[in-house]
C-alpha positions in Angstrom: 105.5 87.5 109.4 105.7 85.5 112.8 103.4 86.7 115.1 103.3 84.8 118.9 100.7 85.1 121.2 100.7 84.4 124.9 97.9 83.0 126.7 96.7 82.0 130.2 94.4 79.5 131.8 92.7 79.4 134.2 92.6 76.0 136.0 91.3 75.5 139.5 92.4 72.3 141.9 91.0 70.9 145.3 93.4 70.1 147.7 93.8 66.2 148.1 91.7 65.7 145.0 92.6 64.6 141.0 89.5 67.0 140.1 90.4 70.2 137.8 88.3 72.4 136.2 89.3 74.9 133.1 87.3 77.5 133.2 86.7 79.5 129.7 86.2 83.0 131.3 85.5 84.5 127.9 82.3 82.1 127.5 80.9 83.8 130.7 82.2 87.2 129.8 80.1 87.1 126.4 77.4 85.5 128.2 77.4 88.6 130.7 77.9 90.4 127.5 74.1 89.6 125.2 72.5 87.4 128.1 72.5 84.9 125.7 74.2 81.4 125.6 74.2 80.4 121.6 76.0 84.0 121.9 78.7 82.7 123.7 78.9 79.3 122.1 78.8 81.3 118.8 81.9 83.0 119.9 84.0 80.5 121.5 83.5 78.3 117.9 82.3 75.7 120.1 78.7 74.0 120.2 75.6 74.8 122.2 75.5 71.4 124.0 79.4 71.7 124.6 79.0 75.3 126.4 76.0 74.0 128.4 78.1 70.8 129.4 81.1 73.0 130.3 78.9 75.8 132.6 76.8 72.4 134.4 80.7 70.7 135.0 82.0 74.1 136.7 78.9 74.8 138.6 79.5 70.8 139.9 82.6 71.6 140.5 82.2 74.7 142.6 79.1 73.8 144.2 78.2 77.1 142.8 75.7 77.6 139.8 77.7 80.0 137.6 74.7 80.9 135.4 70.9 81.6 135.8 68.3 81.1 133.1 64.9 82.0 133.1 62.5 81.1 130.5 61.7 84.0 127.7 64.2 86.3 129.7 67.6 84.6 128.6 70.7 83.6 131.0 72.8 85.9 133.7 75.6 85.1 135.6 75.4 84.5 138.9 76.9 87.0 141.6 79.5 84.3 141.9 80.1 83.9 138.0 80.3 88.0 138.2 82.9 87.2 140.9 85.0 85.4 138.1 84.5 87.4 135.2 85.6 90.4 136.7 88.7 88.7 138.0 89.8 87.7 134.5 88.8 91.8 133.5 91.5 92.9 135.8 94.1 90.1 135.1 93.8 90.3 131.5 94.1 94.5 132.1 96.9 94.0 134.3 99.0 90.9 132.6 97.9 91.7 128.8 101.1 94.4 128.3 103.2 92.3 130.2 102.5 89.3 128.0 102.7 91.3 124.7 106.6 92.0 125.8 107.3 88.6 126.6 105.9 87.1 123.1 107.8 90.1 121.5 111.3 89.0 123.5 110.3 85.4 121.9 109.5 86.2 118.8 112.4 88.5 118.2 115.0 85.9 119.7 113.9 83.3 117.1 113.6 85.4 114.0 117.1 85.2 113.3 116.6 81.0 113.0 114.0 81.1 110.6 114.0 82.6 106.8 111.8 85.6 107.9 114.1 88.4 107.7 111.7 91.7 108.2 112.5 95.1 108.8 111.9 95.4 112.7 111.3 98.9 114.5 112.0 98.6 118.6 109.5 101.0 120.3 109.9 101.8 123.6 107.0 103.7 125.0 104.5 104.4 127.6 101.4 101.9 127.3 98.4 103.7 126.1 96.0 102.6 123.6 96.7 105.0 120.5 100.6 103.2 120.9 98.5 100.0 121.0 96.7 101.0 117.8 99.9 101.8 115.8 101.2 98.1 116.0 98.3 96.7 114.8 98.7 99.2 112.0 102.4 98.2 111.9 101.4 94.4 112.2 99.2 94.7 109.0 102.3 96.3 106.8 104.2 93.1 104.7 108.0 92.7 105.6 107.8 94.8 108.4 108.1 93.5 112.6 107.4 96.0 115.9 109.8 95.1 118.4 107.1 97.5 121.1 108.2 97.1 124.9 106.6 99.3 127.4 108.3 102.0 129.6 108.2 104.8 131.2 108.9 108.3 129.6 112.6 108.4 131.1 113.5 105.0 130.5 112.7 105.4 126.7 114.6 108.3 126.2 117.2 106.5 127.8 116.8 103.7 125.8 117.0 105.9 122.6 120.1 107.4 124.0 121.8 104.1 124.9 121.0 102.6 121.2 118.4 100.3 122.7 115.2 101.6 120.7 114.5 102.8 117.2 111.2 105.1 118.5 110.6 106.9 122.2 107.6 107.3 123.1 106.9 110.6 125.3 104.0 112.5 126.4 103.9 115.9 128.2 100.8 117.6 130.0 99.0 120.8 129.1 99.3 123.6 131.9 101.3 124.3 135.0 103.3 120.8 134.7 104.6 121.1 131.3 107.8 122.5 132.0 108.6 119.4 134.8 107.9 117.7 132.2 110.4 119.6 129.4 112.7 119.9 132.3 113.2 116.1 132.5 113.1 115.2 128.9 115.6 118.0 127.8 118.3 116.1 129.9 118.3 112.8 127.3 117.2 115.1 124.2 120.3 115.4 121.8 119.4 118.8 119.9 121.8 117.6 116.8 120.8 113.9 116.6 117.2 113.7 117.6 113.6 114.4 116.2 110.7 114.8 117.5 107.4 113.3 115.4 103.7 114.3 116.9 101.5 111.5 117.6 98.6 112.3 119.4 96.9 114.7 122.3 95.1 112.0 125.2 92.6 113.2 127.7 93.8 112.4 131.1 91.6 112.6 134.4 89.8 110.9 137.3 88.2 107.1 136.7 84.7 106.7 138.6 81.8 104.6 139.2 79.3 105.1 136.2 76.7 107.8 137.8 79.8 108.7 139.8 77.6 108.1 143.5 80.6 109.9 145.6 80.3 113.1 143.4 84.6 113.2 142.5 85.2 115.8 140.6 88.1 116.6 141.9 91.8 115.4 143.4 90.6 117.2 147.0 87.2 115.4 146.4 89.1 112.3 147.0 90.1 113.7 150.1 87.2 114.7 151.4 84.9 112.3 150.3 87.7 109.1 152.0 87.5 107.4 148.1 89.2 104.4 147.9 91.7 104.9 144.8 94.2 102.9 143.1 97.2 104.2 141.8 99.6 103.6 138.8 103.4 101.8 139.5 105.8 103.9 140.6 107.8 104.0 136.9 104.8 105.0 134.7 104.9 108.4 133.5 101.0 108.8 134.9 101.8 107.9 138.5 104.4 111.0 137.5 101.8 113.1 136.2 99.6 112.1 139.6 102.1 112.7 141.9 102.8 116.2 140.7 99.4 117.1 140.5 98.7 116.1 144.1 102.0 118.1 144.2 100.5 121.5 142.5 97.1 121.4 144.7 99.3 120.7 147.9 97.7 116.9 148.9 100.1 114.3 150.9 99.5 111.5 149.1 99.0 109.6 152.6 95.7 111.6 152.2 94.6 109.5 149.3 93.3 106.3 150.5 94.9 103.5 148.8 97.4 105.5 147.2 99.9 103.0 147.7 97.5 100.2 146.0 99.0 99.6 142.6 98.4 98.3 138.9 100.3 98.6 135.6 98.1 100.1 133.2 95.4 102.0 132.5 92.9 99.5 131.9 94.1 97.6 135.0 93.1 100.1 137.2 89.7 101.1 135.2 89.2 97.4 135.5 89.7 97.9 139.4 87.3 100.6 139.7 85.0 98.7 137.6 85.2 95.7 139.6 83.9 97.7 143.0 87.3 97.2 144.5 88.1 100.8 144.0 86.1 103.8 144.1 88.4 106.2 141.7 91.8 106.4 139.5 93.9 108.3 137.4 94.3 107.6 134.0 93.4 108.1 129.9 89.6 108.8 129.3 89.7 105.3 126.7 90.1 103.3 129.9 87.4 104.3 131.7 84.9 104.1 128.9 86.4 101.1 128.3 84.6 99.8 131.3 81.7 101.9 131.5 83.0 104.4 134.4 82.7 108.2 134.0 86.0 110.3 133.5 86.1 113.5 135.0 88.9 115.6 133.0 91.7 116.8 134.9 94.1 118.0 131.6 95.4 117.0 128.6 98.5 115.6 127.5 100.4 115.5 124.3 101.7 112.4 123.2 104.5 112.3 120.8 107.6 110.5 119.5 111.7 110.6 119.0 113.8 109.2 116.6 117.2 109.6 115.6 117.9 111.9 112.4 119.8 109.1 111.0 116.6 105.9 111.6 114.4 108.7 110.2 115.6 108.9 106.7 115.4 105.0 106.7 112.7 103.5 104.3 111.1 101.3 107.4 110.6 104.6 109.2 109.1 106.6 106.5 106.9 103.7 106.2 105.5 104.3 109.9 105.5 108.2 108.7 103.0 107.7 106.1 100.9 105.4 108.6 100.6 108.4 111.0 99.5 110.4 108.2 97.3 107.9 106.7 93.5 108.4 106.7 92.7 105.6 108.3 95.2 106.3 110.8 93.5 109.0 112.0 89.8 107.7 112.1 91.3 105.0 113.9 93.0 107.6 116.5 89.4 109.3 116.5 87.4 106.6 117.2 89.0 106.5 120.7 87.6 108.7 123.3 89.6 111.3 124.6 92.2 110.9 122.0 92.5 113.1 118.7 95.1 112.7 116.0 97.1 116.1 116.1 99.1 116.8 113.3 100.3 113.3 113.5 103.6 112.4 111.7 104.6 115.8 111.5 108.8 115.9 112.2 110.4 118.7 114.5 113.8 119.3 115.6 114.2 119.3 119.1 114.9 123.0 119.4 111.6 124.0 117.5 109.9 121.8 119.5 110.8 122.5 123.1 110.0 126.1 122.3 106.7 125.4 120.8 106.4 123.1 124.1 107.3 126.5 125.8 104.6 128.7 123.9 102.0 125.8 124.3 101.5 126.4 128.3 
């Protein structure tokens, strides 16, 4: 199997001046991590000397130490080398999904050149981490490729439609929303063709400072209290989900301050919050704990899949089956916070399952 990976760099230049510096944010990252250098060297497979040469060259190059090391206590990062690190959190959160597509568009586009010929499933779906967790189940299986591109919950269903996926991804809220949310999936469900396959239920809710020091524990609280928040795009389907709960509790969102700030995934705007440039967000619970925030719970969402009857019955499909229904599937699924594996590979028709949506409520 081809695999492609996509990486950046970061590489800093003075004006008027030949100097660069490369700056191996992960060495500082792990160094942040233990306190500990021979950590960091340990990780980046490089030499103790080397990582001390590189932290002295970037600190030179700055005019800025980066690091701080006291005898018998170990080494910290300087307020400036926090600076970086948590600049590289939040463009690795915010760039990571984007760059998974774009290696996927590659890797798929040269495929057909080489001998490799295995059975590839296109997923379209909304980025979350359980969907994250399936392809590296999917990744591990011999002969078989995952095409995964990242959408929102109407453009999947309209790239099922339209013949442009293999899986949808689609996930639908607990509560007062859930029929919005049948009401705008029904329109691309095909009740003869299509089938709906549980995947998981998510927690969904409010992204704070760990201790939570402004006391959110709720979407008025935001109001009242003048938190700074970031918000999810415009497409995802949890700036939909946000938007009609501001909807159900009767909040403008010009209330919410910063509402029209933006970032592309959940762990981009955990990373945010995290970073001190926000105060709150909306997203999964994995996110935040992620990056050591609190989550406040606001509902829960079911996650699930849709297929066409005719993909299902295909061998590479009942392959991905018996991987949602595998035990080590489901630990896996477990072992994320605010996620549980719920009857997970289980196959419905679309009329059994928008009425079990109904009774659900």
């Amino acid at each position: 199997m081809l695999h492609i990976e996509i990486e950046t760099i970061w590489r800093f230049h003075r004006e008027g001046s030949p100097q660069t510096a490369v700056v191996l944010l992960g060495i500082l990252n792990e160094i942040r991590k233990t306190g500990k250098i021979s950590s960091a060297a340990n990780d980046a497979h490089l030499s103790y000397r080397h990582v001390w040469n590189l932290i002295d060259q970037w600190s030179e190059f700055f005019g800025v130490p980066l690091v701080e090391t006291q005898r018998g206590k170990g080494s910290k990062l300087t307020p400036f080398g926090e600076k970086l690190v948590w600049a590289g959190e939040r463009m690795q959160a915010r760039l990571g999904p984007q760059l998974e597509n774009l290696a996927q568009e590659l890797a798929t586009e040269i495929k057909p050149f080489l001998h490799q010929r295995p059975s590839v499933i296109r997923v379209h779906a909304s980025h979350g981490f359980a969907v994250s967790k399936l392809r590296e189940f999917l990744d591990r299986e011999p002969g078989m490729g995952v095409d995964l591109r990242y959408v929102s919950n109407q453009n999947s269903l309209v790239s099922l439609a339209q013949g442009a996926c293999d899986l949808s991804g689609v996930h639908l809220p607990h509560g007062e929303l859930r029929a919005q949310g049948i009401k705008a999936c029904r329109e691309w469900l095909d009740p003869r063709e299509d089938r709906v396959i549980n995947f998981v239920t998510r927690e969904m809710g409010l992204m704070v400072k760990r201790g939570n020091p402004l006391k959110l524990n709720s979407l008025k609280d935001l109001v009242d209290r003048k938190a700074r928040f970031v918000n999810r795009d415009h497409d995802s389907g949890t700036r939909q989900l946000f938007d009609q709960l501001l909807a159900l509790h009767r909040i403008p969102e010009s209330r919410i301050n910063g509402a029209q700030q933006m970032e592309f995934t959940h762990a981009a705007v955990a990373a945010y919050v995290a970073s001190g440039m926000a105060d709150a967000s909306f997203g999964v619970e994995a996110a935040a704990r992620q990056f050591g925030l609190d989550f406040i719970r606001l509902l829960t969402e079911d996650y699930f899949f849709v297929c066409k009857k005719a993909f299902l019955e295909t061998e590479p499909m009942q392959r991905v089956l018996e991987i949602m229904k595998s035990r080590n599937f489901h630990e896996a699924i477990d072992a994320l916070p605010g996620y549980v594996a719920s009857e997970t590979g289980k196959v419905s028709g679309v009329k059994d399952f928008l009425e079990r949506m109904h009774s659900d409520r």
